[in-house]
C-alpha positions in Angstrom: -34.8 -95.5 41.7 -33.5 -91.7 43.2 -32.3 -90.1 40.4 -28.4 -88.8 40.6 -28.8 -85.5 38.9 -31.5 -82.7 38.8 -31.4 -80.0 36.9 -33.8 -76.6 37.9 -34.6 -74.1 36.0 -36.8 -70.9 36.8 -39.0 -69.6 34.6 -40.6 -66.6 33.2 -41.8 -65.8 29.6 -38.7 -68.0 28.3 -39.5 -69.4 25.1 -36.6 -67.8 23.2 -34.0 -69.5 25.4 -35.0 -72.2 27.2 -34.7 -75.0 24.6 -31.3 -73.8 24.1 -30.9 -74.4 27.9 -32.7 -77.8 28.7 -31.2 -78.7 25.5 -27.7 -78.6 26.5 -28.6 -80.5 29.4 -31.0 -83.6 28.0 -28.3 -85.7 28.0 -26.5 -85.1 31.0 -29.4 -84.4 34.1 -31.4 -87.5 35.7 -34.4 -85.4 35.6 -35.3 -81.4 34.8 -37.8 -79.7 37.0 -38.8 -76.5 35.4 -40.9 -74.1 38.0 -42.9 -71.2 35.9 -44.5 -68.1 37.0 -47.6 -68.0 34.9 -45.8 -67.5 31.9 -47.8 -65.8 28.8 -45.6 -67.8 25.9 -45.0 -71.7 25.3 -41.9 -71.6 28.3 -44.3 -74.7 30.0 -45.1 -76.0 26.8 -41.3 -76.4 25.4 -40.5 -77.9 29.1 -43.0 -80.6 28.8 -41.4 -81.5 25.0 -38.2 -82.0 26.9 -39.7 -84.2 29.6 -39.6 -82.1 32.1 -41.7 -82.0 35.8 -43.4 -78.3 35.2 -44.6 -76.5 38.7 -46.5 -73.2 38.7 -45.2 -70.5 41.5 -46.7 -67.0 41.8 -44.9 -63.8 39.8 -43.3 -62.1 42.1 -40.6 -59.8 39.9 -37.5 -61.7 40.9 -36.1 -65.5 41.4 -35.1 -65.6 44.9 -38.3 -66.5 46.2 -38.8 -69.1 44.0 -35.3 -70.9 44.4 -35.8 -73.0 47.8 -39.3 -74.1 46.1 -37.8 -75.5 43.2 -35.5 -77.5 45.1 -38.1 -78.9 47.1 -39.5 -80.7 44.0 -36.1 -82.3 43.0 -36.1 -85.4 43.4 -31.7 -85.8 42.5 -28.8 -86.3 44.9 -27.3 -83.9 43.2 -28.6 -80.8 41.8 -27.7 -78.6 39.0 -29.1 -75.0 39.0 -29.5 -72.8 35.8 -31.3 -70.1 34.7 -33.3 -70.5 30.8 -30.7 -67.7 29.3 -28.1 -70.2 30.3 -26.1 -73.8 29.4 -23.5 -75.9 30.2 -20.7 -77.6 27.7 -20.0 -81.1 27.1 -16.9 -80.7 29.4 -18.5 -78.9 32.6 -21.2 -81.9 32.1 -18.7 -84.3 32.4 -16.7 -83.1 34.8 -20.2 -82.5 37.0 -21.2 -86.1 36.4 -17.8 -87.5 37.6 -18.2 -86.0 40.9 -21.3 -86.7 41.1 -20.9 -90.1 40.7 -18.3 -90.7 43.5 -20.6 -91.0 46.7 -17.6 -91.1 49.0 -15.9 -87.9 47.7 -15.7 -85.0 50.3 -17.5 -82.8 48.0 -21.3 -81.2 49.2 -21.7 -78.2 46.9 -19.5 -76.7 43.4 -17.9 -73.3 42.4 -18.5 -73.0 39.1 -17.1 -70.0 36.7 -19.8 -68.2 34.7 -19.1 -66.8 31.3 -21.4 -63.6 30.8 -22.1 -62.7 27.2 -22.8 -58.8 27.3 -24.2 -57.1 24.2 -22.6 -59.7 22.1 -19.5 -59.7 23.9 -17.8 -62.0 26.4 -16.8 -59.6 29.6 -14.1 -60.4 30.8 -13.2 -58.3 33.7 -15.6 -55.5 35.4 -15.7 -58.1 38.2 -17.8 -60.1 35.1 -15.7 -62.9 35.2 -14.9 -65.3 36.5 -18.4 -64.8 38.6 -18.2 -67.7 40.4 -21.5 -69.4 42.3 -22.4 -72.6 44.0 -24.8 -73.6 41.5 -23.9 -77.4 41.8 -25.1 -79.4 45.0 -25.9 -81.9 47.2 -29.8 -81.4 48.0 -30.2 -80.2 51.0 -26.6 -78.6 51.4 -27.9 -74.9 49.8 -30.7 -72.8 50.6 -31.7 -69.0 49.1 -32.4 -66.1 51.0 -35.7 -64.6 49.9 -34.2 -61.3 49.3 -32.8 -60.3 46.0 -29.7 -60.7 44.9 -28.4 -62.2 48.2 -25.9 -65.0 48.4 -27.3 -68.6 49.5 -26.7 -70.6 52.2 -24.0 -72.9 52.2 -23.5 -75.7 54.0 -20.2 -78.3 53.9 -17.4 -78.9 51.8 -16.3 -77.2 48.9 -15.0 -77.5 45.4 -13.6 -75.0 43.0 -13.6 -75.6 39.1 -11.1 -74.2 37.2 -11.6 -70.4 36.1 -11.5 -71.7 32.6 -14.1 -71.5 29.4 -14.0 -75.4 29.4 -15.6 -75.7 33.4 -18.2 -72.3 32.8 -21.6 -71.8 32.6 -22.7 -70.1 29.8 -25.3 -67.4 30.4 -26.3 -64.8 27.4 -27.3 -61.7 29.2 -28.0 -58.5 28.6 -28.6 -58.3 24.8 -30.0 -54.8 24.2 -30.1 -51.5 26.3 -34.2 -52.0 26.7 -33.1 -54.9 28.7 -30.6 -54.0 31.1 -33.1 -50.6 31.7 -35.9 -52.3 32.2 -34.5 -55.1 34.7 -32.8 -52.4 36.5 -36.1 -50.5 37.0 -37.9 -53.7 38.1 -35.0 -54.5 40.5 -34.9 -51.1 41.6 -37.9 -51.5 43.1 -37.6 -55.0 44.8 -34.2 -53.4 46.2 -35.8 -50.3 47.5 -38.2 -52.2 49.4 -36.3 -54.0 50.8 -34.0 -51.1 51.9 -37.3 -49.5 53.9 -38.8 -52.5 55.2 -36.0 -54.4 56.1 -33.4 -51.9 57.5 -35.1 -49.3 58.2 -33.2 -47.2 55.8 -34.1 -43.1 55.3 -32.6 -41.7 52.5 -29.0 -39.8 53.1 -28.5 -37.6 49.5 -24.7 -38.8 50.2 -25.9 -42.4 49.3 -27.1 -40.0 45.7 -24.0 -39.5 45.0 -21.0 -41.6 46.3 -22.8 -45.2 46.1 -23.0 -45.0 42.1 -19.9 -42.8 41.8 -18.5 -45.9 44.5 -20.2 -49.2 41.9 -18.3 -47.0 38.7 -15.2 -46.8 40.4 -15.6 -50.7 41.9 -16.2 -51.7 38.5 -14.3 -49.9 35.5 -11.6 -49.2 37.8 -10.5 -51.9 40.5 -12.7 -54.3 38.5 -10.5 -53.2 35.3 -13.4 -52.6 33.2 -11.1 -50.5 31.2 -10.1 -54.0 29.5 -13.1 -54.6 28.1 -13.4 -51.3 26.0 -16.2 -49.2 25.4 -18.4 -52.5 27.0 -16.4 -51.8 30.3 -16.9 -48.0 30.4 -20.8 -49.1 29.3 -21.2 -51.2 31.7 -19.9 -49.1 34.8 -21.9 -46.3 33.9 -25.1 -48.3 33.6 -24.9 -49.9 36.7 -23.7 -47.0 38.6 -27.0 -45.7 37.3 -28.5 -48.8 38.4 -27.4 -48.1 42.0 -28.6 -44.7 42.1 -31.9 -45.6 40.7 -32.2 -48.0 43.8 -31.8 -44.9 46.1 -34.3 -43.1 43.7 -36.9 -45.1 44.4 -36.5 -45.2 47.8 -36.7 -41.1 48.0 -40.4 -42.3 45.7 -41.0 -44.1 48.4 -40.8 -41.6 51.2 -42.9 -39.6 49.3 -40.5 -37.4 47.4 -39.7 -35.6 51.4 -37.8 -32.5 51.0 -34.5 -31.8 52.9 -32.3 -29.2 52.5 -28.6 -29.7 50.6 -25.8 -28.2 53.2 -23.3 -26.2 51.0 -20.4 -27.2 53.1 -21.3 -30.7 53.0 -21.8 -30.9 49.4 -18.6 -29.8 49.1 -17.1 -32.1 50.8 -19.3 -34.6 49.7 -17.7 -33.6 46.1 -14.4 -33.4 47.4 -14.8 -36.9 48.8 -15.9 -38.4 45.5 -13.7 -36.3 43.4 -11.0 -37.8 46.0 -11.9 -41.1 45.0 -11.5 -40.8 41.4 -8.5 -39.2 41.2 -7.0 -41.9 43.3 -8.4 -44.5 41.0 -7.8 -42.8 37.8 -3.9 -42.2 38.9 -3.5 -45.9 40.0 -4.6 -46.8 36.4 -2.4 -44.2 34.6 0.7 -45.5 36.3 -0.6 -48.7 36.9 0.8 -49.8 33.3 4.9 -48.1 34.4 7.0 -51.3 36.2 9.1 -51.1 39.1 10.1 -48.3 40.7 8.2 -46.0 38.1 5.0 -46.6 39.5 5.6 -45.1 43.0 5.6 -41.8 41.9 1.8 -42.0 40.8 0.9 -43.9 43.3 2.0 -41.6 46.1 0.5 -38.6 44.0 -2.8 -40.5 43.9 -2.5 -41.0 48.0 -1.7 -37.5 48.3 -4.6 -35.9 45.8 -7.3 -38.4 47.4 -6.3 -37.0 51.6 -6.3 -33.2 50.6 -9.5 -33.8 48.9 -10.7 -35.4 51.9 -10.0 -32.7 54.4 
């Protein structure tokens, strides 16, 4: 008989998480397919003690490429997809299971909320939360790009959880600097490959500057970072050096090529940025005045950001 539920998990050196995954999902999935790339710990081993199907697929840095092959060795009409540093909650099981198990229900693929546990803290904001992705589905209804960090291919209907604890996915991230640095630099990489290969990109020193001034601004700013504390103003500014790293390597790349920094459009380049900031910085600082009190700032920011620009 066609089991209802799969659940898929991607492997890599996971033997510290994954039994906290694939246990917080041994009651609820039909069957757990577990692809590994050639880990060097027990990962394969603790998947076989939970009964799961264990496939081998080549290291390549990054999940993406692995995704649509782990599909193809679910056997579910349904399929769950998490990644070891990662579970689901007795609720979100249910809830999954239920529509699962109404076959006429105009449902193909799930938005589900993801709760992101930052160096020991949930992140609330910083465009953290609520993160949603499509990470429940009918087979055959999503498919991954082999890029990284691209968004899959959906196909059908569409259902929304609740952005609430009860309906997310768990998923312990980043748990020391070390980590966040060194995924960065291993992404950075992919990234900037991709950027060459793919588009043709050259570098533009602009991108040097505004793109992770632009992901710092995104993210402790209109993201309200600023909620989270000192983990929001952390986070922005690691991942705005996260972004510039990417252009970094891409400048390795093209064999460190030497161009020549016009004054005048360094300036504006700084007046641009500086632009930018201000503009954000003054929508914050008024941001918290009501009614008619905020206008004030809010024209001031307008005005600072256009005579920077000129």
């Amino acid at each position: 008989m066609r089991p209802l539920i799969s659940v898929v998990v991607n492997t890599l050196n996971e033997e510290k998480n994954l039994p906290r995954c694939l246990q917080s999902v041994k009651n609820f999935a039909d069957e757990i397919v577990v692809v590994d790339m050639h880990s060097d710990d027990r990962t394969r081993v603790i998947a076989e003690e939970f009964g799961a199907r264990v496939f081998l697929y080549s290291r390549v840095g990054y999940v993406e490429p692995a995704r649509n092959f782990a599909l193809s060795k679910a056997k579910g009409r349904w399929i769950l997809i998490l990644d070891a540093d990662e579970k689901i909650g007795r609720t979100l099981a249910r809830k999954l299971r239920q529509i699962a198990s109404k076959p006429h229900q105009d449902i193909d693929y799930v938005l589900i909320p993801r709760k992101n546990i930052i160096f020991g803290k949930w992140i609330q904001n910083s465009r953290w939360w609520p993160d949603y992705l499509p990470r429940f589905f009918k087979k055959g209804k999503v498919k991954w790009p082999k890029q990284i960090h691209q968004k899959p291919i959906l196909k059908g209907k569409i259902y929304t959880l609740p952005d609430s604890e009860r309906f997310a996915i768990l998923h312990y991230n980043y748990r020391t600097l070390d980590q966040f640095l060194d995924r960065s630099r291993r992404y950075a990489e992919v990234q900037a490959n991709e950027l060459i290969k793919e588009k043709k990109y050259v570098l533009n020193y602009s991108d040097l500057l505004l793109k992770p001034l632009g992901e710092f601004l995104s993210r402790f700013f209109a993201g309200q970072g600023y909620r989270d504390g000192v983990h929001g103003l952390a986070l922005a500014l690691l991942q705005s050096y996260a972004t510039a790293l990417v252009y970094l390597k891409v400048w390795e790349k093209q064999r460190f090529k030497e161009r020549n920094v016009e004054p005048h459009k360094l300036s504006q380049l700084f007046r641009q940025g500086l632009g930018e900031a201000l503009y954000w910085f003054n929508r914050w600082r008024w941001g918290n005045q009501r009614g008619l009190k905020q206008w004030p700032g809010r024209i001031l920011a307008k005005w600072q950001q256009w005579w920077l620009s000129r």
